[in-house]
N, C-alpha and C positions, 0 to 999 in steps of 0.2 A: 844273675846279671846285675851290676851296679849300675842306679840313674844316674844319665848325663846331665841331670838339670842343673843348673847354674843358676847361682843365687848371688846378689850384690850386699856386702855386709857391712854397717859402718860398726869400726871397731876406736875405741876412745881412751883406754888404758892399759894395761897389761900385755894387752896382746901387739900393742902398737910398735912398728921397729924398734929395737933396740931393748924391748924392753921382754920382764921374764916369759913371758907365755906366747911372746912375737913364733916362736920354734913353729905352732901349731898352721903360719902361714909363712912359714919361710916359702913354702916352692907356688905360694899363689901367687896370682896376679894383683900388685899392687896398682887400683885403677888411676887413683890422686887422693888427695890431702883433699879434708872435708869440713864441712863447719853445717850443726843443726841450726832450723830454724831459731829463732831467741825464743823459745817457749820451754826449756827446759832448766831443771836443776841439776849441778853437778855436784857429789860431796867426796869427801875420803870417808873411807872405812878403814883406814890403815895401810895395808898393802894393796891394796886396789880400792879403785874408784865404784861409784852408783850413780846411772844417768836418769831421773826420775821425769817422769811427765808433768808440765807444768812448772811456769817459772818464767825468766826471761832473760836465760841464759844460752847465747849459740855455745854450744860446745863442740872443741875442735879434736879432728880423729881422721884415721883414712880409711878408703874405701877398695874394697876387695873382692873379686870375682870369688866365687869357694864353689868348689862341685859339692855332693849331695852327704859325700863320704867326710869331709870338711866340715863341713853345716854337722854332721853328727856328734864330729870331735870337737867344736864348739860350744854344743848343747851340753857337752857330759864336762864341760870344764867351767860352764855358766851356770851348770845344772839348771837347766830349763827344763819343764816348767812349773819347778819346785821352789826355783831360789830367784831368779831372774827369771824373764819372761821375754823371749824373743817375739817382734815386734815390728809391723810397717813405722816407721818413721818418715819424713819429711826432709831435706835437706836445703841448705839457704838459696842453694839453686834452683831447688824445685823438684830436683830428683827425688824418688822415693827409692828406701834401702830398706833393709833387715837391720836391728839394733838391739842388743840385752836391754834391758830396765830392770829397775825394783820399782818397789808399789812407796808412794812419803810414809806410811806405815813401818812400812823395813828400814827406813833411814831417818827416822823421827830422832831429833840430836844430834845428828851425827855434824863434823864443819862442813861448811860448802866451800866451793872450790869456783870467788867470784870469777874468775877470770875463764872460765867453762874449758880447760886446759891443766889435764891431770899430770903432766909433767912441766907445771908450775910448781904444780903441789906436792910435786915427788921428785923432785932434781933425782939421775943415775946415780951419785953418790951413794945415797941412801940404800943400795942394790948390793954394793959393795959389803 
């Protein structure tokens, strides 16, 4: 038997509409458009982004119902929790969600992305 649990995810790059890895939530539910507390970093790694703890940066992303089966297929494209680390986070609301992170360790150099808005920093062209 597979659990019904439902889990709310804020997702902030790749996965987010339109963009390459969105496929893995096309049939969820998109709850709204989100923005973290201002205590994070956000950088590029090239093709996708890194949301790091710490900082004072709201970074903007949307928010998503995922059943358990979801949350799994997440974990193996986030590789959690080897590469990212799935995570209560905080939202500028006050809601609490699930969220990938890396550790400032894993992102030591790498640019930050002031504007906490990873399709600033990756217009769709670029996909092309």
């Amino acid at each position: 038997m597979i659990p019904t649990t439902r889990t709310r995810v804020f997702v902030y790059g790749t996965l987010r509409r339109g963009e390459p890895n969105h496929h893995l939530l096309d049939a969820r539910m998109l709850l709204r458009a989100g923005r973290t507390e201002p205590r994070f970093t956000l950088v590029s790694l090239g093709a996708f982004p890194a949301m790091i703890d710490g900082g004072e940066t709201a970074v903007v992303g949307e928010v998503y119902d995922v059943d358990a089966v979801t949350l799994a297929a997440l974990d193996r494209l986030e590789g959690h929790p080897r590469f990212y680390r799935r995570r209560p986070i905080r939202l500028a609301d006050g809601d609490e969600v699930l969220a990938y992170l890396l550790s400032p360790e894993q992102v030591r150099g790498q640019p930050r992305i002031p504007s906490g808005d990873w399709l600033d920093a990756n217009p769709k062209e670029n996909w092309r």
